[in-house]
C-alpha positions as CSV (number, residue, x, y, z in Angstrom):
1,X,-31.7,83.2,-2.3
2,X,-32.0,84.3,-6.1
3,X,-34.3,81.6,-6.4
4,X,-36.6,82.6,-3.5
5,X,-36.9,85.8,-4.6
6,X,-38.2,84.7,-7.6
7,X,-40.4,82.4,-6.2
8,X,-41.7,85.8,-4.2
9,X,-41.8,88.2,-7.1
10,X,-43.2,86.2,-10.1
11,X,-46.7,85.2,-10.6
12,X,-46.4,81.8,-12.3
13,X,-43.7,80.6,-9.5
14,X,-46.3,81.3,-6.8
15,X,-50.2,80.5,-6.0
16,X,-52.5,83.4,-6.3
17,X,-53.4,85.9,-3.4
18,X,-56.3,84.9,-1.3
19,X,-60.0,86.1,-1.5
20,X,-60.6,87.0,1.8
21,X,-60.3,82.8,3.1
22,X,-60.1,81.1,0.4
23,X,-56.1,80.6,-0.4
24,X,-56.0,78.8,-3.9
25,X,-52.9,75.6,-3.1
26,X,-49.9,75.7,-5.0
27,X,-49.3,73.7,-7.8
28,X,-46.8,71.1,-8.4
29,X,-44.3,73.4,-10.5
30,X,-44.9,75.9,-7.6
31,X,-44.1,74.3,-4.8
32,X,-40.8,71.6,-6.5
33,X,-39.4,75.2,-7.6
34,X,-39.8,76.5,-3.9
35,X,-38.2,73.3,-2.2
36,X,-35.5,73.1,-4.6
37,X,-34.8,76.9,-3.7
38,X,-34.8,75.5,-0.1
39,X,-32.3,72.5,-1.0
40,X,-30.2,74.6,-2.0
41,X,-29.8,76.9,0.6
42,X,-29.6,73.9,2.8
43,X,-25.9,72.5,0.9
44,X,-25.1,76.5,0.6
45,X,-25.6,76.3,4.5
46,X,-23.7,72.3,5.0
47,X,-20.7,74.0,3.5
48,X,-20.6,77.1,5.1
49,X,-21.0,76.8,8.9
50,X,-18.7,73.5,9.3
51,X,-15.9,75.7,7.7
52,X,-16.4,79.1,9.2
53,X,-15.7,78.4,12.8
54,X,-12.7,76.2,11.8
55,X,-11.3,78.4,9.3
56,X,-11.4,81.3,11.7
57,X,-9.9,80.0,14.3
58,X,-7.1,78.3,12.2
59,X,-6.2,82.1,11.8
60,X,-4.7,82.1,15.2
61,X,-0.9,80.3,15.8
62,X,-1.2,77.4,18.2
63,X,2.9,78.0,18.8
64,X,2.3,82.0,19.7
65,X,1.4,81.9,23.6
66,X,-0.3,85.7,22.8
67,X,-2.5,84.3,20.1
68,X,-3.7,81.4,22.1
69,X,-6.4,83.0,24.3
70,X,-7.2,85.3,21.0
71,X,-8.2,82.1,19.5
72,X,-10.7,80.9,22.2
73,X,-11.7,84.7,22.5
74,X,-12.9,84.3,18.7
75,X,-15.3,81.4,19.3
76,X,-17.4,84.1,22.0
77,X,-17.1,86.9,19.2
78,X,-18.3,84.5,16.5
79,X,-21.4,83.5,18.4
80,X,-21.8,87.5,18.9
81,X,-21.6,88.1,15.2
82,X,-24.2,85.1,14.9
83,X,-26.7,86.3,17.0
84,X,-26.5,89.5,15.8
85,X,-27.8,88.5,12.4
86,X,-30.4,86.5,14.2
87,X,-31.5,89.7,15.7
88,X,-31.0,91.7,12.1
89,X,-33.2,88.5,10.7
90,X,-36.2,88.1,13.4
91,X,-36.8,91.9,14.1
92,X,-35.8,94.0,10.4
93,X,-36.4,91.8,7.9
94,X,-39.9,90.1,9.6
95,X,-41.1,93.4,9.9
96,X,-40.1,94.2,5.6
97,X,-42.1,90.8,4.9
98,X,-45.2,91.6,6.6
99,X,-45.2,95.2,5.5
100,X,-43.6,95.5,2.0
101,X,-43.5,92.2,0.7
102,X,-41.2,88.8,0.5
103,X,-39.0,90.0,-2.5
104,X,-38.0,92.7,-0.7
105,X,-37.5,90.4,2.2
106,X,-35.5,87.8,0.7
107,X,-33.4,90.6,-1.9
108,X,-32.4,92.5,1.5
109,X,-30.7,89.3,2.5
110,X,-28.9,88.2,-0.8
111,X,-27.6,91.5,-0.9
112,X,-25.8,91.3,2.3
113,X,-24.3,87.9,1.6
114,X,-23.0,89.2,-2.1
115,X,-21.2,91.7,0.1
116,X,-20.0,89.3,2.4
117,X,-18.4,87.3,-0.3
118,X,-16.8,90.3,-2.0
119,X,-15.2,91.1,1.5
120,X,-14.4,87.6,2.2
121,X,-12.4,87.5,-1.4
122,X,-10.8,90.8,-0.3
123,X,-9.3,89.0,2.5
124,X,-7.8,86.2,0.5
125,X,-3.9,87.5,0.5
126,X,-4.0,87.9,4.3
127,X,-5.8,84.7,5.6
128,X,-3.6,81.4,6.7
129,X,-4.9,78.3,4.7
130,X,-4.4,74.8,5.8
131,X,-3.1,72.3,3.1
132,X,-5.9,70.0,1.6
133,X,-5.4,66.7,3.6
134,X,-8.0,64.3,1.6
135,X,-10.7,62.6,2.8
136,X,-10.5,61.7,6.9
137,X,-14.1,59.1,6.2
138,X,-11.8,57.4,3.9
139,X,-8.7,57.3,6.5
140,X,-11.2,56.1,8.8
141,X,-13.1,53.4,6.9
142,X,-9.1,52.1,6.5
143,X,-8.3,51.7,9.9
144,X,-11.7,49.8,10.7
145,X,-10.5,47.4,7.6
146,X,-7.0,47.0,8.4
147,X,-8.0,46.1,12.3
148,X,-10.5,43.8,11.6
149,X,-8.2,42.3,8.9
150,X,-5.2,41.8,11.4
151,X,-8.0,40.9,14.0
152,X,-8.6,37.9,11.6
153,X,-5.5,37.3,11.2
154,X,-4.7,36.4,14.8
155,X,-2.6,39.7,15.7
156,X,-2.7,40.6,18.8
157,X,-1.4,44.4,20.3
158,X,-0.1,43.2,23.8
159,X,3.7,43.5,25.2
160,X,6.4,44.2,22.9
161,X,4.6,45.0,19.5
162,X,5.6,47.1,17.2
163,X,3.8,49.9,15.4
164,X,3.9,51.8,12.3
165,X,4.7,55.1,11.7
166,X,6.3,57.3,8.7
167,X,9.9,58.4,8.7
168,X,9.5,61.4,7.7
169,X,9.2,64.8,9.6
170,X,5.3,65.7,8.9
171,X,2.8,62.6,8.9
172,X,1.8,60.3,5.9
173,X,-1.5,62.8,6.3
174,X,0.1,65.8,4.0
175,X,-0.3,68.7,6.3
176,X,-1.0,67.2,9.4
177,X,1.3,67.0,12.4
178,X,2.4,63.2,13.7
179,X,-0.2,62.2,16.7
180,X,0.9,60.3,19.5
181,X,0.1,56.7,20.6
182,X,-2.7,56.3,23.3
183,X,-3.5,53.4,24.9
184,X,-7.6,53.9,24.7
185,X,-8.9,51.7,21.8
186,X,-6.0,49.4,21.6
187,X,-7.8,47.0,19.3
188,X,-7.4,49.6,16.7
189,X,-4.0,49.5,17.1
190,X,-3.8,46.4,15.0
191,X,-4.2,48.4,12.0
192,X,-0.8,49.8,12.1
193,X,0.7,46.2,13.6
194,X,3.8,45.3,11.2
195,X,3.1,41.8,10.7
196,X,5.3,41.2,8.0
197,X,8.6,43.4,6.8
198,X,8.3,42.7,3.6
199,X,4.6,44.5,3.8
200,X,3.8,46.8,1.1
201,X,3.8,49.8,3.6
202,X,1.8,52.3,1.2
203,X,-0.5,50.2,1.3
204,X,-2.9,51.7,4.3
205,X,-5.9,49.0,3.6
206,X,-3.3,46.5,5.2
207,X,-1.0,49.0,7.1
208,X,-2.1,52.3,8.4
209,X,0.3,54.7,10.4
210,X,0.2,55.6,14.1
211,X,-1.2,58.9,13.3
212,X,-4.0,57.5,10.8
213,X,-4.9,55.4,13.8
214,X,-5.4,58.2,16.5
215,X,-7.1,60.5,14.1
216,X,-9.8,58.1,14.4
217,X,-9.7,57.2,17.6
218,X,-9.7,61.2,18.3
219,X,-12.8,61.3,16.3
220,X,-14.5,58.2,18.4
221,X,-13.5,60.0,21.5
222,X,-16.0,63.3,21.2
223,X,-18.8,61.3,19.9
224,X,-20.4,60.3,23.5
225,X,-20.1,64.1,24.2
226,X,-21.9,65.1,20.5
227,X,-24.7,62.7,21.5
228,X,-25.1,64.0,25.4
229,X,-25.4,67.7,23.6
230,X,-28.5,66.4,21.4
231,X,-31.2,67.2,24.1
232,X,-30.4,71.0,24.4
233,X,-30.9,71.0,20.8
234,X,-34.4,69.2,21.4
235,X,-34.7,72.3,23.8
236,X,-33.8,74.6,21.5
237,X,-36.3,73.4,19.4
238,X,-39.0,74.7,21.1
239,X,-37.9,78.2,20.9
240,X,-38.7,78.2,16.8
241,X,-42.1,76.2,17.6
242,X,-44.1,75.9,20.8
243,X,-42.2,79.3,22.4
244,X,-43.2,81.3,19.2
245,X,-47.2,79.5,19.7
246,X,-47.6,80.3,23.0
247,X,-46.4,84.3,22.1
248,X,-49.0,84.4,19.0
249,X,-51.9,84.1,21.6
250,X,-50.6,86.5,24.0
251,X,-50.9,90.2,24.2
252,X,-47.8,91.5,22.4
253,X,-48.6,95.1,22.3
254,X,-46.0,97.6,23.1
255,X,-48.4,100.8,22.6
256,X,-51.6,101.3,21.2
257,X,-50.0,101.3,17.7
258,X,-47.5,98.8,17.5
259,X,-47.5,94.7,18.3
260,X,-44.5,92.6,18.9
261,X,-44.8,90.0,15.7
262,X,-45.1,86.6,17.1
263,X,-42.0,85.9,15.0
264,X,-40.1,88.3,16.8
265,X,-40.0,87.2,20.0
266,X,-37.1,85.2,19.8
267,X,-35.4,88.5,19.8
268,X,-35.3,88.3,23.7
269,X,-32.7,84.8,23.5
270,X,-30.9,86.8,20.8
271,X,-30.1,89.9,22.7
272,X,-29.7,87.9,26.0
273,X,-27.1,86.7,24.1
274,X,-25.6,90.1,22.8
275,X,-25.3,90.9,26.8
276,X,-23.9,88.0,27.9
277,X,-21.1,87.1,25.7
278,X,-18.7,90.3,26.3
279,X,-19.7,90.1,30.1
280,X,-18.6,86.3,29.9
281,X,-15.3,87.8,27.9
282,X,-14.5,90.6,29.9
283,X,-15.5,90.1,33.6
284,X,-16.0,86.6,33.7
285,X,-13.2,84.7,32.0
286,X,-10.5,87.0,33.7
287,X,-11.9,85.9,37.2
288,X,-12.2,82.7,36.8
289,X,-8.6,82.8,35.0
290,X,-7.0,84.1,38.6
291,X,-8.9,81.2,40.4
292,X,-8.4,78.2,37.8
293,X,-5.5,79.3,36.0
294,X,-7.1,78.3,33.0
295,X,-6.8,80.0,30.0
296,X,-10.2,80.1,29.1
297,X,-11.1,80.1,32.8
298,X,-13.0,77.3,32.6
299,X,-12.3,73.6,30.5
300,X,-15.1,73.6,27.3
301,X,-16.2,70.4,28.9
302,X,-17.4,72.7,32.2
303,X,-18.8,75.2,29.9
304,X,-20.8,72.8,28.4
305,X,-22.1,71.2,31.7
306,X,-23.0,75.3,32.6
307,X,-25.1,75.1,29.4
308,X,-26.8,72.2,30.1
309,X,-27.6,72.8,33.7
310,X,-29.3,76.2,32.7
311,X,-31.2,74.7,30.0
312,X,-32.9,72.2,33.0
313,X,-34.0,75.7,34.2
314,X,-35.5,77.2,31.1
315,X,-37.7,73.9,30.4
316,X,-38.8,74.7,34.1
317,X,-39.6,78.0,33.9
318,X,-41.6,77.4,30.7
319,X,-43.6,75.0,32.3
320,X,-44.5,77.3,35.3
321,X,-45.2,80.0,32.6
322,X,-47.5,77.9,30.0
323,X,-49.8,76.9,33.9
324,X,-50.0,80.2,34.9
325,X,-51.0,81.2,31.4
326,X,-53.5,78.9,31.1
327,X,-55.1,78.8,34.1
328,X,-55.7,82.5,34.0
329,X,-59.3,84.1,33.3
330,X,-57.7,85.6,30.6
331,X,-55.0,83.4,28.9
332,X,-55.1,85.2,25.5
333,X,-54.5,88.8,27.7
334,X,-51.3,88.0,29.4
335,X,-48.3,90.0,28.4
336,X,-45.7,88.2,26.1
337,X,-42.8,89.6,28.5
338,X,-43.9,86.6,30.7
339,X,-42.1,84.5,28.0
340,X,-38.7,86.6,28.8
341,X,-37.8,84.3,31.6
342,X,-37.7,81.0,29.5
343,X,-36.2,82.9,26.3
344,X,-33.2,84.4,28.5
345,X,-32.3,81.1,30.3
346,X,-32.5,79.3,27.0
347,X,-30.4,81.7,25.2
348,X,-27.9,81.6,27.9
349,X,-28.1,77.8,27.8
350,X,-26.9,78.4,24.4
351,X,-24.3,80.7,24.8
352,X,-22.3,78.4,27.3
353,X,-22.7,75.0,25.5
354,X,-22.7,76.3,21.5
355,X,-19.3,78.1,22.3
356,X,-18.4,75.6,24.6
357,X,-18.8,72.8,21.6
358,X,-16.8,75.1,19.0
359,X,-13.5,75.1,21.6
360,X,-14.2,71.4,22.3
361,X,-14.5,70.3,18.9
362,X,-11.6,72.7,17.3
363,X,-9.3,71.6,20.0
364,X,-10.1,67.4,20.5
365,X,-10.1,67.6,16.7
366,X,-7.1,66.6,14.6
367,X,-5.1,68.7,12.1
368,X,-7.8,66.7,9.2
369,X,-10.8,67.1,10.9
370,X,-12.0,69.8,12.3
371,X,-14.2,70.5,9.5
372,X,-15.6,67.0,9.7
373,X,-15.8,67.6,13.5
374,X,-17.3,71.3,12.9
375,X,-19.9,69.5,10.9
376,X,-20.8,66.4,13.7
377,X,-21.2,69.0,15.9
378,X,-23.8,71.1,13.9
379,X,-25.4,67.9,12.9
380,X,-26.8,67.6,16.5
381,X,-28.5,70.5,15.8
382,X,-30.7,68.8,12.8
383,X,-31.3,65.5,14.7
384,X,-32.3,67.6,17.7
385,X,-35.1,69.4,15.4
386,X,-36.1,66.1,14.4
387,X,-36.5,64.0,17.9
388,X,-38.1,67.1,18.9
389,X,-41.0,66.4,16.6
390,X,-40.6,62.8,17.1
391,X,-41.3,63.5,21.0
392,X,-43.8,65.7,20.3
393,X,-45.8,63.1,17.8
394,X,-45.5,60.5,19.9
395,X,-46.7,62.2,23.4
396,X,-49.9,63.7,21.1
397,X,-50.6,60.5,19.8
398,X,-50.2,58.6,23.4
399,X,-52.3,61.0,25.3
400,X,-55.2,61.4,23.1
401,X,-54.8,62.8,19.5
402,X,-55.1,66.3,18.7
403,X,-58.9,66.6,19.7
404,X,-57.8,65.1,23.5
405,X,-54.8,64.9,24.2
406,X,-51.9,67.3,25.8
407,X,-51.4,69.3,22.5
408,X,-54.6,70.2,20.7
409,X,-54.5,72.6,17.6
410,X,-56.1,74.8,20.4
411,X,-53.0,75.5,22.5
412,X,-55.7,77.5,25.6
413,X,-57.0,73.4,25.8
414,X,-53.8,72.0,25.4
415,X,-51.4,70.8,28.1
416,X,-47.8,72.1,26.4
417,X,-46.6,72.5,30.4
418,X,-46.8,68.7,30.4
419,X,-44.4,68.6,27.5
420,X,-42.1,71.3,29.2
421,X,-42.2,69.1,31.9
422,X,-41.6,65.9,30.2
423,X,-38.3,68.3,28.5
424,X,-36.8,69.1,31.9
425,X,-36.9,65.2,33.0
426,X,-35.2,64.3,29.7
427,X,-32.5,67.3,30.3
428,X,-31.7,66.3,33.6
429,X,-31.4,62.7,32.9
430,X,-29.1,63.6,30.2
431,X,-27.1,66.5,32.7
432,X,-26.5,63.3,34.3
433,X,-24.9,61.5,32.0
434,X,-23.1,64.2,30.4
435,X,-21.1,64.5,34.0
436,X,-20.8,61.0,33.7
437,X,-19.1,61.6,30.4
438,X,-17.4,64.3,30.9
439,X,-15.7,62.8,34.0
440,X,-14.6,59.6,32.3
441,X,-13.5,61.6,28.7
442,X,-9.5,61.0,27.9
443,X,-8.0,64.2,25.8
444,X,-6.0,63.1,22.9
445,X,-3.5,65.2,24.9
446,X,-3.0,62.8,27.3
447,X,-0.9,60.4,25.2
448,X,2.2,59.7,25.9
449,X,4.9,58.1,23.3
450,X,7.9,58.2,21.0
451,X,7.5,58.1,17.3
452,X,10.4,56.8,15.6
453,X,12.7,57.4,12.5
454,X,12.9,54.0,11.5
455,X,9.4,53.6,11.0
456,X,8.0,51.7,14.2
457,X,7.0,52.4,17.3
458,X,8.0,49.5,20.7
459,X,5.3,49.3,23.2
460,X,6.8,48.1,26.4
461,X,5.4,45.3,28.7
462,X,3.6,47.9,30.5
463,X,1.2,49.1,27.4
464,X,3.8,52.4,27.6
465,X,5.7,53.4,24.8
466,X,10.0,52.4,25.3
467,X,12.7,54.4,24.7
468,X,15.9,53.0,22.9
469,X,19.1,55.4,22.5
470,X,19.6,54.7,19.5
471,X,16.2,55.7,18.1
472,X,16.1,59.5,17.5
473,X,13.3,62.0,16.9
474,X,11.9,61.6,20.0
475,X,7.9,62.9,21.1
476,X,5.7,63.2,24.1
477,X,2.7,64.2,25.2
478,X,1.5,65.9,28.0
479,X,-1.9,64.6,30.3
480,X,-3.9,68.2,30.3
C-alpha cells in the first residue's frame, strides 16, 4: 500500500496529467513499479485471508458444547465485518479518489490496516494458537509415493491387512489429533500397508500412518464440492465487470447535485448483505434449529445448494434487466435502481454459499489443513475471474468480434442479456451437479475404526475395522 501511494503522489513514478484527451502512456519504470506494488499486495492478500477465517474460528473449543454454535456464528459475523469494508471501500474511499486525489485514497486505507495490526498484536496473549504441523503438500505427495510404491509391489488392502498407525497418544502429525480409517479410497491405504516388520517405520516415503492417509483422502473428499462452487464465482464476476458497465450508462442521479459513481453500485450486494446476515443469525437459524435440530439449522452442504439456487435467479434477472434496458427508447435514461434486483440476489447468493464454504471447509478439513483448505477454497474465487473472461472471449469472438458480435465496446448494440443468459444455463447445469455431489459426499465423520497401541490397525473380512481384547486405546467414529 506504501508503494501505491507513492506511485500516486510522486511525479516520476506516474505518467503526466492529460491535456484535455490526450493521456501521455506510462513508461516502463512507471508501470513495473505499479505492478510490483500490485504483486505485492496480492502475497500480502494469499497470506492473509486463508489464515483469518481459520485462525478465528480455531478460537472456539470443539470439546465446549456452548462454544460450538459460537463458532459457526463467527463465520456469519466474519462475512459481516467483510462486507462492511466493501461498503467502507466502494462508497468512502471512491468518492476521496475522484474528489481529492489517489494518495489520499490509498493513505486512508494503509492507515486502517497499520491499526489493525497494532490491535491484532494487542491481542497476542489472549488468542489460542495451534502448534506448527509442517507441510500437509508434502504429507500428501508421500502417501501418493508410498501407494503407488506398494501398488508396484503387489500389495493388496483386502481382508485381514494390517495398517499402520503410531503408538503414541497424539498422531505422528505433531499437533494433530489421530484420524480414523475410512473405507473410501482404499487404494491409498496401501501407503500405510506393513509389508515388512523389520520396515524402517519413520520412514513415511515407504510407510505412512493411518492418519497421514486420511488427511489426504479428507482433502480429496471436498475437491468435487471446490470445483461445483467455481461457476458462482464466474457469476460473481460479473458484478466487478459487466454489472458495473451496464450502471456507467444508466441514469445514476440521486438529486440534481449528486450521481451514484458507477463504481459504487456494488454497494447495493454489500448492504443486502449487511441485512441479511443477522436476519439469517437471529430469526432464521433458530427456526430452522427447532425443525432440523441442527446446530446451524441447516448442513453447509444445504447452505451452499441455497446459494447456488439464488444465483440461477440473479443471472435471470439480469438478463430480463439488460432486454428491457436496451430495448427502451431511452436506454442511457433508465434509473440504475433497475440493477438492485440482480445486485441483491447475487449478494444473497453470496451470503449463503461464501459462509456456507467457510463451515464446510473448517469443519471436512483436518487438524493440518485448514489453512491449506481455507486457501482451495479462495482459489475458486481467482479461477472463477479467470473462466469468466475466458467465457466472455470466447462467446465475442464466436459471435462476431467486437464490431458484430453479442458484446461490442458499445454495450446499447451489444447483446450482454445473451451472456446472462448463457450464465444461468451454466449455473443451473452446475446446481445440478452440485446436488449430485452433495448427495453422494461421505464426511470424514463417518468413519468408523479402532487405532491401536501396538502400532497396526486389523481390517476385518468385511472392509470394517476388528476389535481384539487385548488391544487397548480404542476409537470410533460416528456417521453425521
Amino acid at each position: 500500500m506504501v508503494l501505491l501511494i507513492l506511485s500516486a503522489s510522486i511525479d516520476s513514478l506516474r505518467p503526466p496529467k492529460c491535456i484535455v484527451r490526450l493521456c501521455p502512456q506510462a513508461t516502463d519504470g512507471q508501470t513495473g513499479f505499479l505492478y510490483g506494488a500490485l504483486a505485492l499486495i496480492a502475497l500480502g492478500t494469499g497470506g492473509i485471508k486463508p489464515c483469518v477465517s481459520s485462525f478465528g474460528a480455531d478460537q472456539f473449543d470443539e470439546a465446549d458444547v456452548e462454544e460450538v454454535p459460537k463458532k459457526y456464528a463467527f463465520f456469519n459475523w466474519f462475512f459481516f465485518a467483510i462486507n462492511m469494508g466493501a461498503i467502507l471501500g466502494i462508497t468512502v474511499l471512491v468518492y476521496i479518489r475522484e474528489n481529492k486525489g489517489w494518495a489520499l485514497g490509498f493513505g486512508l486505507p494503509t492507515g486502517a490496516m497499520v491499526i489493525s495490526t497494532i490491535i491484532l498484536a494487542a491481542g497476542i496473549p489472549f488468542y489460542r494458537f495451534q502448534r506448527p504441523m509442517g507441510s500437509p503438500f508434502t504429507r500428501f505427495v508421500q502417501v501418493m509415493v508410498a501407494s503407488v510404491r506398494n501398488h508396484f509391489n503387489g500389495v493388496q488392502v483386502p481382508h485381514q491387512t494390517e495398517l499402520y498407525e503410531v503408538n503414541t497418544k497424539e498422531s505422528d502429525i505433531k499437533g494433530s489429533q489421530k484420524l480414523f480409517h475410512t473405507l473410501q479410497y482404499s487404494f491409498l491405504d496401501k501407503a500405510a500397508v506393513v509389508t515388512d516388520s523389520e520396515a524402517d517405520t519413520g520412514n513415511r516415503w515407504r510407510l505412512c500412518t493411518v492418519t497421514q492417509v486420511e488427511e489426504f483422502k479428507s482433502f480429496i473428499r471436498i475437491l468435487p464440492v471446490w470445483a461445483s462452487t467455481i461457476a458462482l464465482s464466474i457469476s460473481f464476476a460479473q458484478l466487478s465487470t459487466f454489472f458495473i458497465s451496464q450502471a456507467n450508462i444508466m441514469d445514476r442521479k440521486l438529486s440534481s447535485n449528486f450521481k451514484i459513481p458507477a463504481a459504487s453500485v456494488p454497494v447495493f450486494s454489500a448492504l443486502n448483505a449487511l441485512i441479511l446476515v443477522p436476519i439469517y443469525e437471529k430469526v432464521m437459524v433458530p427456526i430452522l434449529r427447532k425443525r432440523t435440530g441442527h446446530t446451524r439449522g441447516i448442513t453447509s452442504l444445504q447452505r451452499i445448494g441455497v446459494g447456488l439456487f439464488i444465483s440461477i435467479f440473479a443471472l435471470i434477472a439480469a438478463a430480463l434487466v439488460e432486454k428491457k434496458r436496451r430495448d427502451s427508447p431511452n436506454p442511457s435514461g433508465m434509473s440504475v435502481f433497475w440493477l438492485f434486483p440482480q445486485f441483491v440476489l447475487i449478494g444473497s447468493a453470496e451470503v449463503f454459499t461464501y459462509v456456507g464454504q467457510l463451515e464446510f471447509f473448517y469443519d471436512e478439513a483436518t487438524d493440518g489443513t485448514r489453512s491449506i483448505s481455507g486457501a482451495v477454497f479462495l482459489s475458486e474465487i481467482g479461477i472463477g475471474s479467470w473462466l469468466s473472461t475466458a467465457i466472455v472471449k470466447i462467446i465475442e469472438s464466436a459471435t462476431g468480434g467486437e464490431d458484430k458480435g453479442w458484446l461490442r465496446n458499445n454495450l446499447n448494440k451489444s447483446r450482454l442479456d445473451y451472456l446472462y443468459w448463457v450464465l444461468t444455463v451454466i449455473n443451473a447445469v452446475n446446481f445440478v451437479v452440485y446436488l449430485w455431489i452433495s448427495v453422494v459426499y461421505k464426511s470424514r465423520g463417518g468413519a468408523v475404526g479402532t487405532v491401536r497401541d501396538e502400532g497396526v490397525v486389523d481390517m476385518g473380512d468385511d472392509g470394517a475395522l476388528m476389535e481384539k481384547e487385548e488391544r487397548r486405546g480404542e476409537f470410533r467414529g460416528e456417521a453425521l
